[in-house]
C-alpha positions in Angstrom: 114.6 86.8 89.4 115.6 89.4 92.1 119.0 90.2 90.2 117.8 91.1 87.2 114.3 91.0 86.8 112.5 93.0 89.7 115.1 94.9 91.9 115.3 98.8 92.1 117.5 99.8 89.3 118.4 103.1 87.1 116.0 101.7 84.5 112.7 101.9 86.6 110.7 104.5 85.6 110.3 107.3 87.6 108.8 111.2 86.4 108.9 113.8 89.4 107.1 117.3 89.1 109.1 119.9 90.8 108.0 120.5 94.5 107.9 124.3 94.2 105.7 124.3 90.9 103.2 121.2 92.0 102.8 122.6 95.3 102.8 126.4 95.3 100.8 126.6 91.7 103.2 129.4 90.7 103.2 128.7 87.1 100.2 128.8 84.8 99.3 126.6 82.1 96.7 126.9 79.6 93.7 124.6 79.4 95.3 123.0 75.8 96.9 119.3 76.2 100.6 120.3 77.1 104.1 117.2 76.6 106.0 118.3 79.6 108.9 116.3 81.6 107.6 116.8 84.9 104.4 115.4 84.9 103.1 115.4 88.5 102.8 111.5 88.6 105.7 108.7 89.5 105.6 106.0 86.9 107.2 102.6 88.1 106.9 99.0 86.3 108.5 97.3 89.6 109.0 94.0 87.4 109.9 94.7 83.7 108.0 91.9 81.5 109.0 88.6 80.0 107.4 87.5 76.6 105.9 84.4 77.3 103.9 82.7 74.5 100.2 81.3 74.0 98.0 81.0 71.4 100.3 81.8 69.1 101.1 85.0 69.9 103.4 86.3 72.0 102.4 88.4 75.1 104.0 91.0 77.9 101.9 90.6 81.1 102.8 93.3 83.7 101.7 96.6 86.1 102.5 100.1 85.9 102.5 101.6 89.0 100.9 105.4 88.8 101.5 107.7 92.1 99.6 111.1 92.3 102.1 113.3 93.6 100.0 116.6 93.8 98.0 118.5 96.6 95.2 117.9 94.9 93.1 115.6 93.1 94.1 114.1 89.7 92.0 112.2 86.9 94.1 109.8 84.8 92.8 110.6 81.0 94.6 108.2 78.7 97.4 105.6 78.9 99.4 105.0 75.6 102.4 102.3 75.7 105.1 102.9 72.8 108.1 101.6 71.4 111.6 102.9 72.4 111.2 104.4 68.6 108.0 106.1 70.1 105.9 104.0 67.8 102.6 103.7 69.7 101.7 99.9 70.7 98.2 100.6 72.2 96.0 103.0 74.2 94.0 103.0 76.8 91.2 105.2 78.1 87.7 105.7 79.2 86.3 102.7 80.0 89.1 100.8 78.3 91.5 102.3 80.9 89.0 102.6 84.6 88.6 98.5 83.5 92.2 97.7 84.3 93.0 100.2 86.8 92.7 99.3 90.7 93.3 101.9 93.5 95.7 100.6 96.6 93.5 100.7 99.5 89.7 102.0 97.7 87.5 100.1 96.7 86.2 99.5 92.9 84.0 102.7 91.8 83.6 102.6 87.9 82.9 106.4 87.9 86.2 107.1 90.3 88.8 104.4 89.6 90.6 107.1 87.2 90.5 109.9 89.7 93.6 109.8 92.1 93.6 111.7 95.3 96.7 113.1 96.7 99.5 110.7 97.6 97.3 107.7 95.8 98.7 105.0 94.1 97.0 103.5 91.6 98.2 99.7 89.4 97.6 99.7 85.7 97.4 95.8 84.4 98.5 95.3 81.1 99.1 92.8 78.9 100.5 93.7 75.3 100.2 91.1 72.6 102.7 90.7 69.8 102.2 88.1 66.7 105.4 87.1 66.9 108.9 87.5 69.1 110.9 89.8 66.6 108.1 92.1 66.9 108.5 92.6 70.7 110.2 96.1 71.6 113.3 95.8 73.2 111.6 98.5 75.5 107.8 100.2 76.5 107.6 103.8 77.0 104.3 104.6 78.8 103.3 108.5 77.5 100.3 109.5 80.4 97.7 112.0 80.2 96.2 113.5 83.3 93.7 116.4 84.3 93.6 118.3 87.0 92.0 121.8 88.6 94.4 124.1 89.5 93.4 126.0 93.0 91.5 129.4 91.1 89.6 126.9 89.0 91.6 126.8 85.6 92.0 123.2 84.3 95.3 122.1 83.8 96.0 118.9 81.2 99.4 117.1 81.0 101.0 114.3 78.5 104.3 113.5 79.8 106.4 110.1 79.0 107.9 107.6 81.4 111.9 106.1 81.1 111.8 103.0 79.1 111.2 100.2 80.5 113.5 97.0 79.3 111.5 94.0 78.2 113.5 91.2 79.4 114.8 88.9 75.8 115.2 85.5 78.3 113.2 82.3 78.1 110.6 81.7 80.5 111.5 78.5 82.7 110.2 75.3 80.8 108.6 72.7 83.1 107.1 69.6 82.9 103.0 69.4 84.3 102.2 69.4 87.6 100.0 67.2 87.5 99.0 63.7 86.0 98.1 62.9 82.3 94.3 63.8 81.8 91.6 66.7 80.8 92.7 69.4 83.0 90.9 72.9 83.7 94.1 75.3 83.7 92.1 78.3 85.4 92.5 81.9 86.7 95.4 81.9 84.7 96.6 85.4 83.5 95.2 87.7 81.3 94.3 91.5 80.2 93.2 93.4 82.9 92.8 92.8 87.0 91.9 89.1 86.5 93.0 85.8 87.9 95.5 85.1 90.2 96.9 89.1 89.1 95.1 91.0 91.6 98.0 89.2 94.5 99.5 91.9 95.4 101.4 92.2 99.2 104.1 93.5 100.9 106.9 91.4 102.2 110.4 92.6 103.5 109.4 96.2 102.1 108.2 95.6 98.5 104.8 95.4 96.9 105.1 92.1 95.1 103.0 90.4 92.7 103.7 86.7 93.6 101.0 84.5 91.5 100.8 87.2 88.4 101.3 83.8 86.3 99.5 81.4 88.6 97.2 78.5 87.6 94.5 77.0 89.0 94.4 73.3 88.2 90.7 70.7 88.2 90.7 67.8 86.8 87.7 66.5 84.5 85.7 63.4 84.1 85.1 60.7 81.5 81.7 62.8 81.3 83.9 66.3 81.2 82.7 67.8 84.3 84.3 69.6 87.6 82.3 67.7 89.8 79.7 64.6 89.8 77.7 64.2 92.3 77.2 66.2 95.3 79.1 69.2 95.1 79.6 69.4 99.0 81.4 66.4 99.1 85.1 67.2 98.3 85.4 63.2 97.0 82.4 64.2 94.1 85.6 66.5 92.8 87.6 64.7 90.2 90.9 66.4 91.4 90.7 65.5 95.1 93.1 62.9 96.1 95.3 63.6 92.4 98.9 63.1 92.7 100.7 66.5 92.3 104.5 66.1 90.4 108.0 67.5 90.5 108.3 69.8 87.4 111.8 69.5 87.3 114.5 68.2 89.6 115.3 70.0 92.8 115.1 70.7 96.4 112.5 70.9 98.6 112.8 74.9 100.2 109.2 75.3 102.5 106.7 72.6 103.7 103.2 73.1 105.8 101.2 70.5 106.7 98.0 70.1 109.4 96.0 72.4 107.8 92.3 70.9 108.2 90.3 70.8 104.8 87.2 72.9 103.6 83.8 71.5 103.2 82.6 72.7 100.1 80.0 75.3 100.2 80.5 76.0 103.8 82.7 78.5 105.1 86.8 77.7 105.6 87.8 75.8 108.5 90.6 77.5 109.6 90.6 81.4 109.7 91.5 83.5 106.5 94.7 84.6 107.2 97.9 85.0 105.1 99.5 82.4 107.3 96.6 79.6 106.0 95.5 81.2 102.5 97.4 78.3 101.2 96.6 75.6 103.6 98.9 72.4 103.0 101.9 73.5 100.9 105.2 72.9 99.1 107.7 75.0 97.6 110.4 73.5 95.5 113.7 75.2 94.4 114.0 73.9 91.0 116.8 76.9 89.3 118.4 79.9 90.6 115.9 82.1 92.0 113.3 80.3 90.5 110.4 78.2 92.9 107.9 76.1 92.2 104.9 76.5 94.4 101.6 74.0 95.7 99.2 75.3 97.0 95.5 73.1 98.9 97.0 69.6 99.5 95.7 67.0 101.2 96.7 67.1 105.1 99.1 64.7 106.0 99.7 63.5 102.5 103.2 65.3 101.7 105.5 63.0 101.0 108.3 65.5 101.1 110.0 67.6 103.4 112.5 70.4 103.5 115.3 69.6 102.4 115.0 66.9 100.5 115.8 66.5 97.0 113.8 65.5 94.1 113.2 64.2 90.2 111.2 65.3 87.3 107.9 63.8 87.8 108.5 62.8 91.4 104.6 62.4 93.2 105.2 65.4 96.0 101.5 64.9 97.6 98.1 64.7 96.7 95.6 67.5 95.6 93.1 68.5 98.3 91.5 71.5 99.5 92.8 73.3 102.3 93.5 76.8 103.0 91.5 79.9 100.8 89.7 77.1 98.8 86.2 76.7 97.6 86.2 73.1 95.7 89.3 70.7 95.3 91.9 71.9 93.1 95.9 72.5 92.6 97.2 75.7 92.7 100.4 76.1 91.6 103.2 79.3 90.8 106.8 80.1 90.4 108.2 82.6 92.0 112.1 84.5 92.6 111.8 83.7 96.3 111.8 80.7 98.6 108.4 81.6 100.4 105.3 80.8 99.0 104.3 84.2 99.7 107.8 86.2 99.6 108.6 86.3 95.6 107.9 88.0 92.7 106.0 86.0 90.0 108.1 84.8 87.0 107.0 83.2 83.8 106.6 79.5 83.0 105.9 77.7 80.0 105.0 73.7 79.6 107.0 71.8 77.6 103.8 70.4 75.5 100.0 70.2 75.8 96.6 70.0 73.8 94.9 73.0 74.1 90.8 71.9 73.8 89.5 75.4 74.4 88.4 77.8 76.4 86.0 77.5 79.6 83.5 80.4 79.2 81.6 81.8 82.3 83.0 79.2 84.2 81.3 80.2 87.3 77.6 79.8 86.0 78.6 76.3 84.3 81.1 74.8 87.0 78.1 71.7 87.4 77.5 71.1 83.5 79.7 69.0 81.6 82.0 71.0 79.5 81.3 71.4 75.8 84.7 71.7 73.2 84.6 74.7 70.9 86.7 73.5 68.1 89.6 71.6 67.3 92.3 71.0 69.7 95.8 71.7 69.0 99.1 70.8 70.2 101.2 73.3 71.8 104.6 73.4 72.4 106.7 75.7 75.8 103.1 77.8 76.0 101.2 78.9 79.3 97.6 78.7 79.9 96.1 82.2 79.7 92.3 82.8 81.3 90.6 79.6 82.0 91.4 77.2 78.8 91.3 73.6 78.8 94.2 71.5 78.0 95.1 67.7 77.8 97.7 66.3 79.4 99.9 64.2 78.2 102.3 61.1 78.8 105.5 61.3 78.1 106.2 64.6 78.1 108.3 65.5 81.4 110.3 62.3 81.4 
């Protein structure tokens, strides 16, 4: 929530090296791993973390934002997050570290992703996991080591620590499902790393924001439990398409779009790919302060909405299709601090109750089979979907 959870503040983290030394080399260092306060590299966490809960355990999903602010090129060499106490949480590097990193504007290169050239920005996504909520720091420091070659050839290596970052002690929004009482794939969900719906990132009014960093993919299964029977190029073979999509709470209806033609599955879109269509058919409903629900792939012409209008808990808002950047029927659904689908920040939600089943593994080479459990299910009580885990649905719930 723009107030509080996301906005510019004295708390962001933010480590300068002086101009005169970064840039005119005038001061030597040895070779030896050095803890210094200006470490040539801006640290921000543009949206300090909420503990949200699943499986038990309790986790922080967010980015750190690292900014090379050299001449020169610079090699991230380790990550560490800590406790305000300076009591080390975890650390990252090698492999462990390239794996979650992604470089604004270059493409993925497993042997470069730690390597930052001048000016580059570079997003760290973390998730920290915690077995219970006392045990979540009241704050992260992030302590970063980086390498670089000074211009006669001596190797320089730096540790220097960020500001603390607050973790933010509130409760994620509780809602009610989305969708109707059933087996339901709750996919792309978040998780450790560049995965899901995390990898959102945009600009809008002059901030990079993350706006589906939580986001869920929903598909609903058969009697049989599978995606799809049939022929998977029919969008009716989909067990989701024509679904009635719900009101997770009570509110107000903030942004409609409707007429967006449907995709043929398998085939290429039918409209173009542009930020305008990426969600084809739409709704966003205001359901708190600063807080929006958002639906993404509907059905043309089946809102039953508009702006404006109010709504109740569990009220049928349209029907699931599969419009705009959509391969195969399905719901996609986020909240974010912002009344545009495509304006907020992503903010944490947790359901009031589902069954978890189990995970989906390697969903893309088994989309076609019928889904096999993996152990017992288990009830679950104001969690969120992480990854791609099947859940059940159930009545009486959200009333």
């Amino acid at each position: 929530m723009k107030s509080r959870r996301c906005a510019a503040n004295p708390m962001r983290l933010c480590i300068l090296f002086c101009l005169s030394m970064s840039l005119s080399g005038a001061t030597l260092f040895s070779q030896e791993t050095r803890s210094v306060p200006y470490l040539p590299l801006v640290q921000e966490v543009p949206c300090p973390p909420t503990p949200v809960k699943n499986g038990g355990k309790v986790h922080l999903v967010y980015e750190l934002h690292l900014t090379n602010f050299l001449s020169r090129e610079l090699s991230l060499r380790r990550v560490e997050a800590l406790d305000a106490a300076n009591k080390p949480i975890k650390a990252y590097q090698g492999e462990d570290l390239s794996r979650r990193l992604v470089r604004l504007g270059k493409q993925p290169n497993p042997e470069e992703d730690c390597v930052l050239g001048s000016g580059t920005r570079a997003v760290l996504f973390l998730m920290l996991s915690f077995d219970e909520k006392a045990t979540v720091p009241d704050a992260l420091i992030h302590r970063v080591t980086v390498e670089y070659t000074r211009p006669g050839g001596e190797t320089v290596v730096l540790r220097g620590d960020g500001r603390p970052v607050p973790v933010l002690k509130e409760e994620p929004l509780v809602i009610g499902p989305p969708v109707r009482p059933g087996i339901w794939l709750a996919g792309n969900g978040p998780g450790d790393g560049p995965v899901g719906h995390r990898l959102s990132m945009q600009t809008w009014v002059g901030r990079l924001v993350v706006n589906q960093r939580y986001a869920l993919d929903f598909m609903k299964f058969s009697d049989d439990n599978r995606l799809v029977q049939g022929a998977s190029s029919s969008n009716a073979s989909w067990p989701s398409y024509g679904e009635e999509v719900l009101a997770i709470a009570a509110g107000v209806v903030s942004e409609v779009k409707d007429g967006v033609v449907e995709n043929t599955p398998g085939e290429k879109y039918a409209v173009p790919n542009t930020l305008e269509n990426a969600a084809g058919n739409y709704i966003v409903l205001r359901v708190g302060p600063d807080a929006y629900a958002a639906y993404a792939h509907l059905q043309p012409k089946s809102l039953k909405v508009k702006a404006g209008d109010k709504v109740r808990k569990g009220q049928v808002l349209g029907l699931i299709g599969n419009s705009g950047i959509s391969d195969a029927p399905h719901l996609h659904f986020h909240v974010i601090d912002a009344p545009s689908f495509f304006g907020g920040e992503s903010i944490p939600f947790v359901f009031e109750g589902f069954e978890m089943l189990g995970p989906f593994d390697n969903i893309d080479d088994n989309l076609e089979k019928p889904w096999l459990p993996q152990g017992p299910a288990s009830m679950r009580e104001k969690e969120l979907p992480l990854g791609d885990q099947v859940i059940r649905i159930l009545s009486g719930l959200s009333r």
